[in-house]
matplotlib code that plots the C-alpha trace (Angstrom):
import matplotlib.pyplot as plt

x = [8.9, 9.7, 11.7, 15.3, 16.0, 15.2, 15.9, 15.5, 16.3, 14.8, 13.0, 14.6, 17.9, 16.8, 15.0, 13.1, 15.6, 17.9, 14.2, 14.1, 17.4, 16.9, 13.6, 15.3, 17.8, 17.0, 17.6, 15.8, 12.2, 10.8, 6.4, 4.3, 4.1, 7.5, 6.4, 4.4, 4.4, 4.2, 6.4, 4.5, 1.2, -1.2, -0.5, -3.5, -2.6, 0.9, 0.2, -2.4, 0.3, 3.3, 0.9, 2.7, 6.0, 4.1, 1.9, 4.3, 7.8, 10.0, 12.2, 15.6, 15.4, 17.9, 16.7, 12.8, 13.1, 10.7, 11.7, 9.2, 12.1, 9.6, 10.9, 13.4, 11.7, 11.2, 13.4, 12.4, 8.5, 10.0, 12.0, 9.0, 6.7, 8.9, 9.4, 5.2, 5.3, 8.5, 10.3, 13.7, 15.8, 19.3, 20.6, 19.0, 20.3, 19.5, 20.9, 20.4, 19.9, 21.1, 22.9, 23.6, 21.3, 21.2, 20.8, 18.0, 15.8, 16.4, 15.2, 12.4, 11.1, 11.0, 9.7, 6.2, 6.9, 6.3, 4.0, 1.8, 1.3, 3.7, 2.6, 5.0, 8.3, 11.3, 12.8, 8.9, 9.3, 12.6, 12.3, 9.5, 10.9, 14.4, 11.6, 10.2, 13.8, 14.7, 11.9, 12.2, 9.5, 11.5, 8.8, 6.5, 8.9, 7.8, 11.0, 13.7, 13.1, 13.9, 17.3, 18.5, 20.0, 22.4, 20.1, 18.5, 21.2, 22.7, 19.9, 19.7, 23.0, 22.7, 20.0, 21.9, 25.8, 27.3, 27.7, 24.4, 24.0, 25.4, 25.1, 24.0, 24.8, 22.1, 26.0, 25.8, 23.6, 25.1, 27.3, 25.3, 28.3, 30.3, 26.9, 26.8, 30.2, 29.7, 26.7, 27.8, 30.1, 27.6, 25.1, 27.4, 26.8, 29.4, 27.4, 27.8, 24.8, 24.3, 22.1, 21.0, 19.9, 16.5, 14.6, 14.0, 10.6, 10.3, 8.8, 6.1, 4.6, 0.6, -1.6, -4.9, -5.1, -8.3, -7.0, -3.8, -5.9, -7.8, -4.8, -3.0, -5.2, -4.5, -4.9, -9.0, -9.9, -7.6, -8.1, -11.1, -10.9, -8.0, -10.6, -12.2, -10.0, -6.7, -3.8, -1.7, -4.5, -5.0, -1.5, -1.6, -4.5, -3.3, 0.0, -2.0, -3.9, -0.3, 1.3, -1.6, -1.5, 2.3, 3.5, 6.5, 7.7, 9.4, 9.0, 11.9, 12.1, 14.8, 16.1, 19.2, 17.1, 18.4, 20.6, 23.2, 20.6, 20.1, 23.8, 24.0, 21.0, 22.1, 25.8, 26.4, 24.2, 26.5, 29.3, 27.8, 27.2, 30.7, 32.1, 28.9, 29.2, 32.9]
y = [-16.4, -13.9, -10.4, -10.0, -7.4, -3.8, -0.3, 1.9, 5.5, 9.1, 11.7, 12.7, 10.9, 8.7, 5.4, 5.8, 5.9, 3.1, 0.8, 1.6, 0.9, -2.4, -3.5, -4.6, -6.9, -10.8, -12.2, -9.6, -9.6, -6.2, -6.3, -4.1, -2.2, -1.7, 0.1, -3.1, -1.3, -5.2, -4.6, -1.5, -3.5, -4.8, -8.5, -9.3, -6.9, -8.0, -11.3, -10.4, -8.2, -10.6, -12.5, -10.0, -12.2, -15.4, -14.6, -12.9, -13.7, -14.9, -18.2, -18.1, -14.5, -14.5, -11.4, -10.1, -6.6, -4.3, -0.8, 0.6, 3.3, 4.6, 1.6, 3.3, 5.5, 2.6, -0.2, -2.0, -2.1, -3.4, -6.7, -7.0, -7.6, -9.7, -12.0, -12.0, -13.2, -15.5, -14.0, -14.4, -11.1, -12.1, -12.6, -10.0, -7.2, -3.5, -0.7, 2.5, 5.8, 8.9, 12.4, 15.6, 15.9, 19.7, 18.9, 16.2, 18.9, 21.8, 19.5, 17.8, 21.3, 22.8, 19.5, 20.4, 23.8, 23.6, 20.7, 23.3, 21.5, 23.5, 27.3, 28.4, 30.1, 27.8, 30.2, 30.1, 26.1, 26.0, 27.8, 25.6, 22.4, 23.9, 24.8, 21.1, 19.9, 21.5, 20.6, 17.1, 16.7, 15.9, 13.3, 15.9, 17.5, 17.2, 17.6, 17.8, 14.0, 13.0, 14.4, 12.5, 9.5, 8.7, 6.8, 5.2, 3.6, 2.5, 0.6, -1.1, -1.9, -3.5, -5.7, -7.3, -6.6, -3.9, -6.8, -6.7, -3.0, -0.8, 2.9, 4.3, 7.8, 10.2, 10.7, 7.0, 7.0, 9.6, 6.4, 2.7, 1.6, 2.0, 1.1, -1.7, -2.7, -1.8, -3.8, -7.3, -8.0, -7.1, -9.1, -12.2, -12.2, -13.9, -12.8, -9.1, -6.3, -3.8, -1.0, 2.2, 5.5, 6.5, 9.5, 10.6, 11.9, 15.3, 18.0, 20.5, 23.8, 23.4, 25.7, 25.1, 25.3, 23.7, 20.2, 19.9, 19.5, 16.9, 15.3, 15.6, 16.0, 12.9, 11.4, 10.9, 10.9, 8.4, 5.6, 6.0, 5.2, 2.5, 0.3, 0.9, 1.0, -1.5, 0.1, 0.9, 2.4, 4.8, 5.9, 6.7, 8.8, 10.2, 11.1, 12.8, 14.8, 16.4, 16.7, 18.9, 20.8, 21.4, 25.4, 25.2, 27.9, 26.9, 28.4, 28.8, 29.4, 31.2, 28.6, 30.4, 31.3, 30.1, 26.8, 28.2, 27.7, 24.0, 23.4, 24.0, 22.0, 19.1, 19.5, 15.8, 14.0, 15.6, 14.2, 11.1, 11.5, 12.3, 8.9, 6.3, 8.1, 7.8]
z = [-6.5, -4.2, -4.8, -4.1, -5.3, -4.2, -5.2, -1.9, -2.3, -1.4, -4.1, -6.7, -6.6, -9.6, -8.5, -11.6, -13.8, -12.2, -11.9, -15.9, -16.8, -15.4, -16.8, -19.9, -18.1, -19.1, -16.1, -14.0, -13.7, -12.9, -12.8, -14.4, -11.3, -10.3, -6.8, -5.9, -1.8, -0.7, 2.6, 4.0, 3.5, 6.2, 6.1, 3.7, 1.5, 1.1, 0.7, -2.4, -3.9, -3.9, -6.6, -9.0, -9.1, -10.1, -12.4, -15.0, -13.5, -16.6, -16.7, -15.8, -14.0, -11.3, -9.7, -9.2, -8.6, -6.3, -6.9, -4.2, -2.8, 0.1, 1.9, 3.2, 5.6, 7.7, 7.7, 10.5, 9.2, 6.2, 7.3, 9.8, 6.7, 5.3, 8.0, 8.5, 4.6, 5.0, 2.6, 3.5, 2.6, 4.1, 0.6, -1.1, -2.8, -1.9, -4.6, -2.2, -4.6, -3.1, -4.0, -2.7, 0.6, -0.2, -3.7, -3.1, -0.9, -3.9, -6.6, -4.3, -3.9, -7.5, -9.0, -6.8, -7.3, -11.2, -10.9, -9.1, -5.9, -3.8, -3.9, -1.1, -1.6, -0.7, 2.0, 3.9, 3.2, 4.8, 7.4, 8.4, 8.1, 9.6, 13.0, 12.9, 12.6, 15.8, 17.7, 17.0, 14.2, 11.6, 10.3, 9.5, 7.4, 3.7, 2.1, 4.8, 6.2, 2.5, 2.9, 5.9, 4.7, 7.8, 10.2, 7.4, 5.3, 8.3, 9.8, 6.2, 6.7, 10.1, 8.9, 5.5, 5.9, 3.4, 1.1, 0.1, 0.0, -2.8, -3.2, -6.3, -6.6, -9.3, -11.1, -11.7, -13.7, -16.4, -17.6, -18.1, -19.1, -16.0, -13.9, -15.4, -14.3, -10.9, -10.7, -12.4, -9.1, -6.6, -8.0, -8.8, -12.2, -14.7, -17.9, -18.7, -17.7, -20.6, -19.6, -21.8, -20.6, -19.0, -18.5, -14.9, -13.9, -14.9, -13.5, -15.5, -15.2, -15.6, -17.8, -16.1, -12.1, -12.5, -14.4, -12.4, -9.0, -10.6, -12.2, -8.9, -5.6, -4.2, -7.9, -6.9, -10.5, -11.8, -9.2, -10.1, -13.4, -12.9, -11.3, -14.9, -16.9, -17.6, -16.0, -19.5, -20.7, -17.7, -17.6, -21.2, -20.5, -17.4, -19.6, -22.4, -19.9, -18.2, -21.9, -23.1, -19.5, -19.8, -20.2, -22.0, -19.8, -16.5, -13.1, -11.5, -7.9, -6.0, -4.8, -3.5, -0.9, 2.4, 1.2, 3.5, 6.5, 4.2, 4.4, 8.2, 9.3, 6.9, 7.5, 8.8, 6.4, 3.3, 5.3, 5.3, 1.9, 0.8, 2.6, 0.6, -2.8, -3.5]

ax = plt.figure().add_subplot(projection="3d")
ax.plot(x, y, z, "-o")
ax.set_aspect("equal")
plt.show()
């Protein structure tokens, strides 16, 4: 079994969410990884990692999902992979998770900012990543690359035919009822979908300085201990570790701070925004 279906999308425009509301689909099979990275693998690698959709892939799924979003960022790498593997992707289904490109960068920024791994104020951030932009180094730019969708979306596009792309905007996923209905046609599905609401990764303030690097510097500490301990059991440590690390007071950044510059720079991307998310 191979996957066919994939959730692509950019930070913080709810891939988690959408990859949760779907786990508990019957005829979609989502692994216990659901961000298996399979296509952005050396060929090895990928091979070893496709095992995931044999060894606990349910009867009668139509769909095995991969919601590995980073994808996106390179498109062509990805259906390179795939043809390596032979795994044919002409009629799979890509559901594309965007939102506001001005939005996106805001919330990308203040869910490091209280996580603690982004100690710089957004206005020094932006005017940064507005100075890469310009000289052509847009790649390099942590948060502002995220919010260019155009080239993207449309490479995607290219490579499967619209049919098999749908857009999935963050306001989507306010209503699983209405999801669900948008989804049971592009997936050619006669059997109803029912989906129920998910929680989207949240964003936390930490108490100690000291156990948040080790929680998140690269996340050293925990692959070491997932190659000790069984994966559940790891995240539910990892978990306990952020929940007892968690202020209940929430930094919030002026984010106010030069999203007119934001708007300007990212002016053609919220048009092409406006036209995917009607």
């Amino acid at each position: 079994m191979n996957p066919n279906l994939f959730i692509l999308g950019f930070p913080k425009c709810g891939t988690t969410s959408l990859a949760a509301m779907l786990k508990d689909v019957d005829y979609i099979y989502t692994p216990v990884n659901k961000e298996p990275h399979i296509f952005n693998q050396t060929l090895s690698e990928a091979k070893a990692r496709l095992g995931l959709y044999t060894k606990g892939a349910k009867s009668g799924c139509l769909y095995y999902l991969d919601a590995t979003p980073n994808y996106i960022k390179n498109i062509d790498g990805f259906f390179e992979v795939a043809a390596n593997l032979g795994v044919p992707l002409s009629q799979a289904k890509f559901l594309v998770c965007v939102r506001d490109p001005a939005e996106r960068y805001v919330s990308h920024y203040k869910h490091n900012f209280n996580r603690g791994t982004e100690p710089r104020p957004m206005d020094k951030v932006l005017d940064q990543e507005v100075d890469l932009y310009r000289k052509g180094m847009l790649h390099e730019a942590q948060y502002l690359d995220y919010s260019f969708y155009k080239e993207k979306i449309e490479c995607l596009v290219q490579k499967v035919g619209g049919g098999n792309v749908a857009i999935i905007d963050i306001s989507d996923l306010n209503s699983p009822s209405l999801l669900a209905m948008k989804l049971q046609p592009f997936l050619g599905l006669n059997r109803q979908i029912e989906l129920t609401s998910a929680r989207a990764n949240e964003a936390y303030n930490p108490n100690s300085k000291l156990l948040n690097k080790i929680l998140f510097s690269q996340n050293r500490v925990f692959s070491i201990m997932r190659k000790i301990v069984p994966k559940k059991y790891s995240q539910a440590i990892k978990a306990f570790f952020m929940r007892i690390n968690n202020s209940s007071k929430m930094i919030v950044p002026k984010e106010d701070i030069g999203v007119e510059t934001l708007k300007t720079v990212l002016k053609n991307e919220m048009e092409f925004y406006e036209s995917i998310a009607k």
